[in-house]
N, C-alpha and C positions, 0 to 999 in steps of 0.2 A: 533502568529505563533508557530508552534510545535520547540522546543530543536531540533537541529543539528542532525541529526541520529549520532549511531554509529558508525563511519564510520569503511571503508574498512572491512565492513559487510563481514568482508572475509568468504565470504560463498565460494562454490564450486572453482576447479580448472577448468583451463579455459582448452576448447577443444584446439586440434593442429591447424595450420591456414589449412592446406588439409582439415577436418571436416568443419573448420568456411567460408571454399569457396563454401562445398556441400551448406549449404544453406544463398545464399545471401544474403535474404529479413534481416539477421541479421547483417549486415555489415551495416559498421561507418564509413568506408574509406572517407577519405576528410573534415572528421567534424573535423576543428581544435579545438575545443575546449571540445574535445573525446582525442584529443593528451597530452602528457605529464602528462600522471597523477600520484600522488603522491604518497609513497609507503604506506602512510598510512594517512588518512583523521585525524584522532583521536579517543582519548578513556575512556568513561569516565570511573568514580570508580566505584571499582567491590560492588554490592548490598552485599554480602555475601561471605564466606571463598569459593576461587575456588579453583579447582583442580592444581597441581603445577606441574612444569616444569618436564616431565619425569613418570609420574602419566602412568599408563598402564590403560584401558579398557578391561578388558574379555581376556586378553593377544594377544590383538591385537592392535588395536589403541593408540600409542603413544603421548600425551600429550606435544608441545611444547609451545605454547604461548597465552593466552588469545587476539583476535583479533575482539572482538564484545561484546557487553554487551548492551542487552535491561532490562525490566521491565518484560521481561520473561522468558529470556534464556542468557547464557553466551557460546559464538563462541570458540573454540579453534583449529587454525591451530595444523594438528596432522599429524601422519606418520602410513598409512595400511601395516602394516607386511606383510600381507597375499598378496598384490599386489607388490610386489617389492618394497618395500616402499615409495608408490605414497602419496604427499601431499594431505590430506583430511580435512575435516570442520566437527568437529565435536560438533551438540551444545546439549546444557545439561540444561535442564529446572531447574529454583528457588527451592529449598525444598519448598517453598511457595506455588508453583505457580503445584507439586504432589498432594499437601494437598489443591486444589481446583478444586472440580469435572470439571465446567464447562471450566476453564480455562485449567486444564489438557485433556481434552475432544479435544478443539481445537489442541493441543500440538498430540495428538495422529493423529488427523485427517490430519494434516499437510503431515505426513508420509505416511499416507494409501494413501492419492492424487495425493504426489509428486511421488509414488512409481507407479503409475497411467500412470504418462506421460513420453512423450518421445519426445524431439525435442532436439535439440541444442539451442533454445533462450530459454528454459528453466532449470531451477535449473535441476542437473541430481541425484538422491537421490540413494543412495549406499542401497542393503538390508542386515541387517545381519544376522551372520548365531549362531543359536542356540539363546537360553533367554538368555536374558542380564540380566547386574549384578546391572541395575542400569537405568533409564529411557533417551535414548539420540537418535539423530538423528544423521546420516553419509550422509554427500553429497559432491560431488566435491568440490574440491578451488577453488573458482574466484579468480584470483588476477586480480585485477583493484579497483575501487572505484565505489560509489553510483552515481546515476544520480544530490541527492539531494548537493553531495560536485561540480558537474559541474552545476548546476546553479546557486549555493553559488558564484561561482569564476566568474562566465561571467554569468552580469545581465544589459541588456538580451540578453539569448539567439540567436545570429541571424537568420533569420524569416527563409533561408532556411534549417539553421541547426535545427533549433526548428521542421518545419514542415517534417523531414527527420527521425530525433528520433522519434517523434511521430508514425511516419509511420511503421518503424521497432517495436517498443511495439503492434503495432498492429497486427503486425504477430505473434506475441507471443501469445497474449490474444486469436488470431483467434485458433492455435492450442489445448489451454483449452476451446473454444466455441466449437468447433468439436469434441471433448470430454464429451460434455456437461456439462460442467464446469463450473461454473465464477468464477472471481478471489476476488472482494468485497473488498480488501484492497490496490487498485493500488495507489501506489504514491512512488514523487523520490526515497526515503529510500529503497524501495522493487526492482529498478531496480541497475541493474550491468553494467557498461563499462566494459570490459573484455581489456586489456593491446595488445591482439592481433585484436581490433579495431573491438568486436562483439560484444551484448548485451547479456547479461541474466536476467530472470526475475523469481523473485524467494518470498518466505515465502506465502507458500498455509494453514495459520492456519486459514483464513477466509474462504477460498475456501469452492466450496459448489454444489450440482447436482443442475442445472437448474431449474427440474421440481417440487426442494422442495417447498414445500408451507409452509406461515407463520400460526402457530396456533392460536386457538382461544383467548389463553392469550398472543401474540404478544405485544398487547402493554404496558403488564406487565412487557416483560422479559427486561433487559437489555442491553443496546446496546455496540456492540464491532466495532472498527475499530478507523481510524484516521478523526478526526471530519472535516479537511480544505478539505478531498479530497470526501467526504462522497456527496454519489446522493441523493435526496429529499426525496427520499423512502425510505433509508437508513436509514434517520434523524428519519422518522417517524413511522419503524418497519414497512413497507407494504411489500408485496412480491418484491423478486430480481430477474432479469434477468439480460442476453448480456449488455441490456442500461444500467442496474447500471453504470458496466465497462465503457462504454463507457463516460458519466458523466464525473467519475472519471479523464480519460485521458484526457477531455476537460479540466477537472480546471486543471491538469499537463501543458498542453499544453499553458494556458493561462498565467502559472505563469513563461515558458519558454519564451512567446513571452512579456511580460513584466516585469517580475522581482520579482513579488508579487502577492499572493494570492488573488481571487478574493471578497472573503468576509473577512473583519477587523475586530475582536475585543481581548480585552486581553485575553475574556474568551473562549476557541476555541471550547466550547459547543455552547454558544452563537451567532458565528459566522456560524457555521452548521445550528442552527436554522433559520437564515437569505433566504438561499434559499431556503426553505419551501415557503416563503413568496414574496419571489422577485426575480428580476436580478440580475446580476452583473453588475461591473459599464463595460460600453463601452468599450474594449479594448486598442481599438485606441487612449481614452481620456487620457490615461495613456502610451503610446508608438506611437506618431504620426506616426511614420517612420514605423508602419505595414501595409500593404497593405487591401483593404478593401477586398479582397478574403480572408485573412489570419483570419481577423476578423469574418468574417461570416461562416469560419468554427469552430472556436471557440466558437460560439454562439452556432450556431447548436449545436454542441454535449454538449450544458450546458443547453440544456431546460429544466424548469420543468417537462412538462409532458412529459416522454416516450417515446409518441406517436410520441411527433413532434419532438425528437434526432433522428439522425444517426439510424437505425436500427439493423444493423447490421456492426462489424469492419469491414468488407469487403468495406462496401461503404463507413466508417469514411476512411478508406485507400485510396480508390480511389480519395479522394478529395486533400487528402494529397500529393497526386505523383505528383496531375496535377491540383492544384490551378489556374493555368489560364483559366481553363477551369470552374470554380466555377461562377454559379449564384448569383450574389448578390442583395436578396433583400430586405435588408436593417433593417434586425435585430437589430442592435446596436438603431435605433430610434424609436423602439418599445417596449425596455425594460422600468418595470417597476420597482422600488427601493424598497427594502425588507420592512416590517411592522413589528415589532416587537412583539413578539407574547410570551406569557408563556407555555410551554409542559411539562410535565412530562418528553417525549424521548427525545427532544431537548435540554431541560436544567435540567438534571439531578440532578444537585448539587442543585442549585435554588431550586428546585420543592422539593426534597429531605428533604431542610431547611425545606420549609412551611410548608409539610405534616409533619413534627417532629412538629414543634410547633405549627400547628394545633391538633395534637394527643396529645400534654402536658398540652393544655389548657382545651380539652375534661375531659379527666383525673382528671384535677384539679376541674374541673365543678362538675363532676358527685361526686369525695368526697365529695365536699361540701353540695351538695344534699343529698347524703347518711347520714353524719354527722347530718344532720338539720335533720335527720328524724329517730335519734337514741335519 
């Protein structure tokens, strides 16, 4: 399984509860295990010298406390001069991670997308005014925590609270699908409980237009995203739609109505590779106490192919509100168990190895050739 996110992704500040009443579909009211969240999940060590306590931006955003650290940016709760001095999220990509076209690439596009939308269950992105001094993003505070520290604490999730979140994330995804959007990196760590019992859903560095198509050397380029929550297509650099997303929120969904992730191994390339190849195990086999309606939409949205997922969130939701109303037939005994298979996309590292030491032997081959023949 993936490291703990960083928590209290304190990413954006949360809207007022009058905003978080205009739109329902985002509302958490009743989920006790949405309640009492903590002021800060944890944090791990800073990659690199950050910015220090009081540190100015462009003479505007104020610098108070580092509040998130990934493998690509460091979070800093700050203070907007320019707005009365409203708490903001201000994050600041690696020097490493400037000095990598394509990772910087994603880093920029994050911006242009989230700068894009506009709802309430999603991240709200500040634009700034004039060039900066220096490569960063501004967006709201959430104050609350990750979805991925409330399934940490309550495993598992119970089945009507599990199928109630789900159902909210899908109001979210729906309003980046109407945009024609997808999100391609959905899981806990990316969602937000918001402290006034709303959702946010946030980090668009994967996001991407619908109708792009994958190139001809697709399955040269290299693959980005988080490997447990990743759809088959995903795995295997094919073209992405809606279902990706949707996939996605199925193994979310699955790892709330049980506790654990649908495919197991140490190596979580390895494990991505898995449903390429197979099912997941049964749901139910792993949480008796879910109902076979609960199960079979879980399934649904975790098909391999596409075709036979959910189509569209609208109808992954509908199933969601009103699971008594759910056909069930009988997916969990028609699954078949992953084959283990060697990819290039799949097992990068693996594959990685071979091709080096298939290339050192080559190498070694052809001197010796050359040498015999001097």
């Amino acid at each position: 399984m993936a490291p703990a996110p960083a928590p209290g992704t304190a990413a954006p500040a949360a809207r007022n509860f009058a905003q978080a009443k205009a739109a329902p579909r985002a509302s958490l009211a009743g989920i006790a295990c949405c309640g009492d969240l903590p002021e800060r999940e944890g944090l791990g060590p800073p990659l690199e010298e950050e910015l220090p306590a009081g540190h100015v931006l462009d003479d505007r955003f104020v610098i108070q406390e580092a509040v998130g650290r990934s493998g690509m940016a460091t979070i800093y709760r700050s203070l907007d001069r320019s707005e009365a001095a409203r708490s903001v999220a201000v994050k600041v990509p690696l020097r490493r991670i400037e000095g990598d076209p394509v990772s910087f690439g994603r880093f920029e596009r994050e911006e242009r997308i989230g700068l894009s939308l506009d709802d309430p269950s999603l991240l709200r992105f500040i634009p700034g005014k004039g060039e900066k001094s220096r490569p960063y993003i501004v967006t709201e505070f959430v104050d609350g925590c990750t979805l991925a520290y409330v399934i940490h604490r309550t495993r598992p999730v119970p089945e009507r609270d599990a199928l109630r979140i789900a159902s909210v994330v899908c109001g979210s995804v729906g309003h980046m699908h109407g945009r024609g959007i997808i999100h391609r990196d959905l899981k806990p760590a990316n969602i937000m409980i918001r402290r006034d019992g709303t959702l946010c859903l946030m980090d668009f560095g994967l996001a991407a237009e619908v109708d792009q198509r994958v190139g001809i050397l697709a399955g040269l380029t290299p693959l980005f995203g988080t490997p447990e929550y990743m759809a088959p297509e995903q795995v295997r650099n094919r073209r992405n739609d809606e279902r990706t997303d949707i996939y996605s929120l199925g193994v979310i969904l699955f790892q709330m109505l049980t506790g654990v992730l649908p495919f197991q191994s140490e190596d979580p390339w390895a494990a991505a590779q898995l449903r390429v190849t197979g099912d997941p195990v049964a749901p139910r086999s792993i949480n008796p106490a879910m109902t076979p309606e609960a199960e079979e939409i879980v399934l649904r949205a975790m098909r391999r192919r596409p075709a036979d997922r959910y189509q569209t969130v609208a109808e992954f939701q509908a199933d969601l509100d009103a699971p008594e109303r759910v056909h069930v037939t009988g997916l969990s005994a028609r699954l078949r168990a992953p084959k283990w298979r060697l990819s290039i996309q799949g097992t990068p590292f693996l594959a990685g190895a071979i091709i080096g030491i298939g290339s050192l032997l080559f190498l070694v081959a052809l001197f010796v050739v050359l040498s015999r023949h001097q």
